[in-house]
Steps between C-alpha positions, in 0.01 A plus 500: 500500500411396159531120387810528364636461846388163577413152329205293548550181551446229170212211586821247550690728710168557720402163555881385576490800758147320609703174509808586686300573802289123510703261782616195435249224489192700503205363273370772246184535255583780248202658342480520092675750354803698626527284832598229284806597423632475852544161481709599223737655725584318809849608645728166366500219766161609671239227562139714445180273474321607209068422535244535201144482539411254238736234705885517502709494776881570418497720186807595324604798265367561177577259255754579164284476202641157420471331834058631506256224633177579367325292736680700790370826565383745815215652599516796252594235182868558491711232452701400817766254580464285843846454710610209636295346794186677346151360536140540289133473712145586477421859402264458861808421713677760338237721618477294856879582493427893442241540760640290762772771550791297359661748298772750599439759252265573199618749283231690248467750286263791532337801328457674893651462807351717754725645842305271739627134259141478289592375185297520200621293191266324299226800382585855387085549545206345579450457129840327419499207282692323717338137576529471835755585752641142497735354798616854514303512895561211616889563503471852625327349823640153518870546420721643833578814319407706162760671318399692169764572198323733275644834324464830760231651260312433124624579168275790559669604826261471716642382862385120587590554856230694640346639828157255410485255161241593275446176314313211628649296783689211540608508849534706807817594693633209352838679334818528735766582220518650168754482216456771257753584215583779729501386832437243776243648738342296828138554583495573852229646800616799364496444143758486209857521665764493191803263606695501161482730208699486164789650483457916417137490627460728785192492757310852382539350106351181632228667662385662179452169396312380769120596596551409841743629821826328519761500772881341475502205692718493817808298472 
């Protein structure tokens, strides 16, 4: 099966698959980056509790170019808007917030996500310039669950969904779902199962993509 049977998914149509799937009234820290955009795409009339690090409770969508605060931003320096009913603290009770367990969900990007959940997504090697891995590990432990929305593999096509991750660490078994622009795969005991896949996109096709075993999940 060549490509030209099937569609990947764009960044907006993955992270409105991503947040179809959050319940009503859940509170939510997005990562920077693609995650982001999910609170872009909340289904119409659904109440989701959006967290940043640096201290906002009750963010909105993006703002339209004319409507920008530039005193309002999130963790990653994008300019937000805050709904109705929002609220702005401490960047150490935001934290006390994270670690206590009081989120829902965290979703993050990542560069690897291995079959048993370890997610690596802040270093491509030990000698990355990255600065430091940031809040990016204290969400993957404190928050109730970790979802990651990240493309199924590079621009180089290598697969980022992988038996073990290569790149440094940022937490262990922490993933339990996975939004790729070609499919939504849970991490379970017995690694990736594959619950959706875009439209075309058959298991075997997938599987060349993948550098891990994957299984259908059971309905």
């Amino acid at each position: 099966m060549s490509q030209a049977d099937w569609k990947p998914l764009t960044r907006k149509e993955m992270a409105a698959r991503a947040a179809a799937d959050i319940p009503e009234g859940w509170y939510v820290n997005l990562g920077i980056g693609m995650p982001t955009l999910v609170a872009d795409n909340v289904p119409a009339g659904r109440e989701v509790i959006f967290h940043s690090e640096n201290g906002i409770l009750g963010m909105g969508p993006s703002p339209a170019t004319e409507q920008i605060n530039p005193w309002l931003v999130n963790a990653g320096k994008k300019y937000v808007t805050v709904l109705p009913g929002g609220s702005f603290f401490h960047h150490a009770d935001s934290f006390a917030l994270i670690r206590g367990g009081h989120l829902d969900l965290c979703v993050l990007g990542a560069f690897e996500v291995a079959e048993n959940g370890d997610i690596a997504n802040w270093a491509t090697s030990d000698e990355d310039d990255a600065p430091a891995v940031g809040g990016a590990m204290d969400l993957a432990v404190g928050a109730k669950r970790l979802w990651v929305l990240m493309d199924h593999i590079t621009k180089e096509g290598k697969p980022k969904l992988v038996e073990r991750c290569s790149y440094p660490l940022t937490a262990l078994g922490a993933v339990k779902r996975i939004y790729t622009n070609m499919a939504v795969i849970d991490v379970t005991s017995k690694g990736f199962s594959v619950i959706d896949m875009v439209p075309g996109l058959t298991l075997h096709a997938l599987q060349q993509l993948t550098a891990a075993p994957l299984e259908m999940a059971t309905r």
